[in-house]
Every structure is written in C-alpha cells, then in structure tokens.
N, C-alpha and C positions, 0 to 999 in steps of 0.2 A: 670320301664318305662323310665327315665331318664337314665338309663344307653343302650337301647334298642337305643335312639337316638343316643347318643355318638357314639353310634354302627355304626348306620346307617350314623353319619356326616363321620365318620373315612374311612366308606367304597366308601362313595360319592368321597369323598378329595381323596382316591387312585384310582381310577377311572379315575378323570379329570388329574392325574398326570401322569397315567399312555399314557393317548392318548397325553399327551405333549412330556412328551417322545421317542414316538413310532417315533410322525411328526419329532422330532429332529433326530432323531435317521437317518430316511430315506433323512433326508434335509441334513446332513453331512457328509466330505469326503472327500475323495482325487480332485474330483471333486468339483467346487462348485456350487451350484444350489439355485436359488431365491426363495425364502419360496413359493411367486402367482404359479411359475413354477412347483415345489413339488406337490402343490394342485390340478393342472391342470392336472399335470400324472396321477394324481390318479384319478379324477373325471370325467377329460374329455381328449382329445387331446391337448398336450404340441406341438405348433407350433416348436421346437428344438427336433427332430427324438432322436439325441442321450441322451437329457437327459431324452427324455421318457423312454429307452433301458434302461438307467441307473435303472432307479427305479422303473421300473415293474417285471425288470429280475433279478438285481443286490441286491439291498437295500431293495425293499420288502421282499424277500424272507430271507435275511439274518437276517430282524427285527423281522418277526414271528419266523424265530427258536431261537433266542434271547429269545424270551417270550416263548416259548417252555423251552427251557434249564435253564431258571432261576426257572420259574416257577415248574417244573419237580424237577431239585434238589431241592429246596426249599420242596416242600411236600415230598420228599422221606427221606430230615433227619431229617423230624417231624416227621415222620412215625417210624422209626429207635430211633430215641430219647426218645419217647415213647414208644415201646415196651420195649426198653430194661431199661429204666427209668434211662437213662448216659444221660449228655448232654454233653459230648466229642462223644455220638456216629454220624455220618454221614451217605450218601446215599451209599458208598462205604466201610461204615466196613466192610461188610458180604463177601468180596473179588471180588464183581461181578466187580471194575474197574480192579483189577489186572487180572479178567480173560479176561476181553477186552484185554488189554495190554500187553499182554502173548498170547493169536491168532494174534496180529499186528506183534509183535516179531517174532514168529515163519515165517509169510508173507516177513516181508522189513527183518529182519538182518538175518531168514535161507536161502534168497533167494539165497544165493552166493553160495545154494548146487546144484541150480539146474543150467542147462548153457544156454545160449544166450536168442535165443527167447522166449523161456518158462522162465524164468525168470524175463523178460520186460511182458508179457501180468499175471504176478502172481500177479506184484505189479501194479494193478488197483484202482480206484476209489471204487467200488464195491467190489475185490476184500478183501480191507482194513475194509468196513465194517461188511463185510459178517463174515469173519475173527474176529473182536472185538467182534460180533453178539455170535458168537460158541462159543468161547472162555467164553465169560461172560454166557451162555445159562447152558455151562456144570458146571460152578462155582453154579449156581443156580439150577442147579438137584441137585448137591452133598451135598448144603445146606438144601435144601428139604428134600432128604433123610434123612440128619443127624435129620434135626429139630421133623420129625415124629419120631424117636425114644427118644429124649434125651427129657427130661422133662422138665431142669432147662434150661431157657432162655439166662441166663449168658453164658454160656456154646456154645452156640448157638454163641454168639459174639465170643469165644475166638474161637472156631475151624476158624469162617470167616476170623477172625486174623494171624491165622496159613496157612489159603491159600493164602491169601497178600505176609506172606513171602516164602511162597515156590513157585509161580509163582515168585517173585520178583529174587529168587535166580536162578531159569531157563534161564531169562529174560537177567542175567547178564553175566551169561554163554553164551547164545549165542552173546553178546554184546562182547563179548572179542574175540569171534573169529570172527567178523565181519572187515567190511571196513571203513575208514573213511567216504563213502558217502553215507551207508548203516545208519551209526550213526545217523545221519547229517539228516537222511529222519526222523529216529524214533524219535529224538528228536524236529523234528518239528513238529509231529503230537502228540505226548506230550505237545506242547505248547498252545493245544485246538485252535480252527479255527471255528466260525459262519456263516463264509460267501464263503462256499466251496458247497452248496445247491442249486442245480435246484429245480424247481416246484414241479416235479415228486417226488422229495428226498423229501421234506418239507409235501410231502399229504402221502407217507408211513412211517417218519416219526410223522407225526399227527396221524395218525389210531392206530399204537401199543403207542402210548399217550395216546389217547382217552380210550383206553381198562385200562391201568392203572389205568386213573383217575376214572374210574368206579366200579375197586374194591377197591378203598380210599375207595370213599363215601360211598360203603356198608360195609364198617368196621369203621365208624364213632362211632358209637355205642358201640365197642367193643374196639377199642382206646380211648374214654372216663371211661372205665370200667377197662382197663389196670392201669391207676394213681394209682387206688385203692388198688394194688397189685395182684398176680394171685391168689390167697388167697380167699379173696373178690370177686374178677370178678365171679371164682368155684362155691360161696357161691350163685352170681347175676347167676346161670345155663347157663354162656357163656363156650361154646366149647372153651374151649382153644387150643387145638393143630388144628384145623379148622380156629378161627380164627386168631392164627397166622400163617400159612400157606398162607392166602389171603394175611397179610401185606407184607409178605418178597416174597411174588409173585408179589404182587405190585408195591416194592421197586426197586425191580429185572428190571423189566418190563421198569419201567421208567427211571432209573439208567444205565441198560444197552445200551437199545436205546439210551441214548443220548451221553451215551461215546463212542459208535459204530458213532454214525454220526456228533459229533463235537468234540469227543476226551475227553480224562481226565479233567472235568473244576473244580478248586479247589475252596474252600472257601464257595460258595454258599449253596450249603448243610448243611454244618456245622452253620452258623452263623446266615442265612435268618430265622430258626423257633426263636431262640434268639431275634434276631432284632423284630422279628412281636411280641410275648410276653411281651417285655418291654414296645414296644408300645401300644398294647392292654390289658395287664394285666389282663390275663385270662386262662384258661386250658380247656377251650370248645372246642373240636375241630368241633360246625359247626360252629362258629367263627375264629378258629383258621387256618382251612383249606384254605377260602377262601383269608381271610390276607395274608397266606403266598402267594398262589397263584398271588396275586397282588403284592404285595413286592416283591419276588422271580424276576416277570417277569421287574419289573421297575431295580432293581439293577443292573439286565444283562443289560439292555437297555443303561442304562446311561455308564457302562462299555465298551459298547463293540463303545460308540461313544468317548468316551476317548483312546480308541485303536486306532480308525480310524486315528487319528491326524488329524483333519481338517485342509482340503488345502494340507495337504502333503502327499507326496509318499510313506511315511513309515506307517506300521501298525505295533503297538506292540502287544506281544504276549496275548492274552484275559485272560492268567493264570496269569499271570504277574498285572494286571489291577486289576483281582477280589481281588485278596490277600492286595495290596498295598492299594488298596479304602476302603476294607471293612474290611481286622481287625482292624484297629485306630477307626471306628467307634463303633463295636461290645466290645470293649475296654473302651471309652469315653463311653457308655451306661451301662457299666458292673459298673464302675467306680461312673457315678451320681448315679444308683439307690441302686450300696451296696449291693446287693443283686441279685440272680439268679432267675427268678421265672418259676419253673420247676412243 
C-alpha cells in the first residue's frame, strides 16, 4: 500500500514536471516571447500576429514531437533491454536505424548518379523520409524473418548487429564517392533535427506511434515474464516466438518512425529505461512503461531547449545535447547506487 503511493507521488511529480517543461520548452528561442504571451497563443489570441505564428506553427509542433521522440525511444530500449536481458542493448541494436540511414544515403550521397532536375526534386522533404521509412521497413522484415526461424534470442541481436555494419559499410562507400555538399547534407540530417515538422507531419507521425504504443501494452505481460528467462516464460504457456515477434514489431515501428522523421537521435534509448529503474526501483513493467514514457518525454524537452540557445540564432545539434546532458547523469546514478538494477 505504501509503496502504491510512492507510485502514485512519483507519477504526480512527473506529470507536473513534465507540463513545466513542455511551457518552457514553447516559451524558448531564438525569439523571445513573454511567458502571459506564450499563454495567450495557446488559450486565446495573442494581440502580436507573429508571435502567435511563432508557437502554434513553429514551437508547438516541434514540442509534441520532442515528447514523441523521447518518449518513443525511451520505451523502445526497454523493450529491447528486456527481451534480450543486456542493458547495453538499445532501440536501434536490431539495425532498424542503420536501415533508415542507408535509404537517406542511397537518396542525398547517390543523388549525384542521377542529373539536374531529377536529382533536386529526389532530395525532398518527404522524399528523405520515405527513403529512411524503406530502408528501416526492409531491416525489419529481414529481422522478422530471421527471428521466426532462429530460436535463441541472443542470436537475434547479433545478426541485427551484423546489418549495422553492413549498411554502415555501404553507407561509406557511397560517401567516398560523393561531393562535399552531398556530405555536408547527410551529416546534417545525422545530427537529428525536432523542429523540421508541420502539423500534417506530427499527426502521421502520431498514428504509426499510437499503433506502436498499442502493441507495448499488449505485450506487458509477456515483457514481465521475459525477466524470468525463456525457460520459465515456456513453463508460464507464453508463445514465445509470437510474443517476441510483437516486441521487435513494436520496437521496429517506433524506432523506425522516428529516425525517418527526426533522424538518428542517440543516447535516449539507451539510458532513459536506466534513469527510470534507479528512480523507481522496480522491474514491473506496468510501472515501468509508463515512467519511462514520462521520463523519456521530459529529458527531450529539456534537451531540445538547451539546443535552442535562447535568445540566439544558433541551434545546436539535438545529438550533441542528448549525449553531453545525459551520460554524466546516467553515470552519477550508476555510480551512487553501486549497482545496476536490471
């Protein structure tokens, strides 16, 4: 009963953290805007046209895929961490980011096979993500396939392992016969980007979200039962090649989309189910889902407004941010408690 509260303060306190965030998040910027001002766009009409424009079209949008993108990896390297019981594993061991990253490649550094016109309308907006979309789509058939045959789960990582580096080695190949401003493009969509999202983007982005998050949840059960070994789970009458099939569909799903529509974003995956365990110290996951989920989404938030550089014209890279903020912390945690709790 006492620990049921704790539950419930711990999820109140991220909660109220979480909407403090969000407001900062949208009040900060290259521009600067009055906290009453912020308020007004959102709830009513802001007397200043453009900073209404600012943050119903601009900062809105790029604050929910913020909470999209953290939240998303955050559940996909619990997802991954638990099936395969590593906590070095992440949302992109299975290969699905290098398979985004290997259709972008093929897009901006083959373009210079195709000439003029057709070459400018290949490397599009849409184009790019369509392209990361495929790319990561066919990485998750092929681990599909593999995963209904092979038994042992380990196994399962190491091939996902072996297609990282063989896109990565493709990837490098066409990077040597590229252009300097060919480079220049892939490495900037490598440095992940939040706030590259219309409306439109952010609601088809939210739907193949929403599908994700819906096969978590119906594998809560069997993500709890995984801890146990597959041993045990066999013993507990869980399908196993069914229900891991759902996770790494899942992982895939959520993993994929959001490296297709804001790029490779590192660290989050890896560290956010870490960070939520130490603080919740527990291996439930209908506690532990929803933590990360709020965790997840608060750590982008604060990141991606330490990107912004308020007041200034410069934005730093959001990969750059996540790394530099969150391993000294995932570290300093590792460090007080002594211990992993996995």
């Amino acid at each position: 009963m006492v620990e049921t509260k704790t539950y419930r303060t711990a999820f109140l306190v991220l909660i109220l953290v979480l909407i403090v965030c969000f407001i900062a998040n949208i009040s900060l910027g290259s521009v600067s805007i009055p906290l009453n001002e912020t308020f007004n766009s959102l709830f009513s009409h802001s007397e200043n046209k453009q900073w209404q424009y600012i943050i119903q079209n601009v900062r809105l949008p790029k604050a929910f895929t913020a909470i999209l993108v953290g939240s998303g990896l955050g559940i996909s390297g619990l997802l991954m961490q638990t099936l395969f019981r590593n906590p070095l594993a992440g949302p992109f061991v299975l290969g699905i980011s290098s398979g985004a990253s290997l259709g972008v490649a093929i897009v901006i550094l083959g373009s210079g096979l195709f000439g003029g016109v057709f070459a400018t309308l290949l490397i599009s907006k849409w184009s790019i993500v369509i392209a990361a979309s495929l790319g990561s789509f066919l990485v998750l058939l092929t681990v599909l396939a593999v995963s209904s045959k092979v038994r042992d789960t380990m196994a399962i990582l190491i091939i996902g392992l072996m297609f990282g580096s063989i896109t990565a080695a493709v990837v490098s190949v066409l990077a040597y016969f590229s252009s300097a401003e060919q480079l220049q493009q892939y490495i900037f969509w490598g440095f992940g980007s939040l706030g590259n999202l219309s409306w439109n983007e952010v609601l088809i982005f939210f739907c193949i979200y929403i599908f994700g998050i819906l096969l978590t949840i119906m594998s809560i059960k069997a993500l709890n039962t995984f801890l146990l070994g597959e041993n045990y789970a066999k013993s507990l009458g869980l399908n196993i090649k069914q229900s891991r099939l759902i996770i790494i569909l899942a992982t895939s799903l959520l993993a994929g989309t959001i490296t297709a529509f804001a790029g490779p974003i590192a660290f989050i995956g890896l560290a956010i189910p870490h960070m939520t365990r130490q603080l919740f110290n527990t291996s439930n996951h209908k506690i532990l889902l929803p933590a990360v989920f709020l965790f997840g989404a608060i750590v982008m938030l604060i990141c991606d407004s330490i990107a912004q550089l308020p007041t200034s014209d410069y934005t730093l890279p959001i990969n750059a941010i996540t790394s530099l903020i969150g391993a000294p912390v995932v570290i300093w945690l590792l460090v007080r408690k002594r211990k992993m709790v996995f």
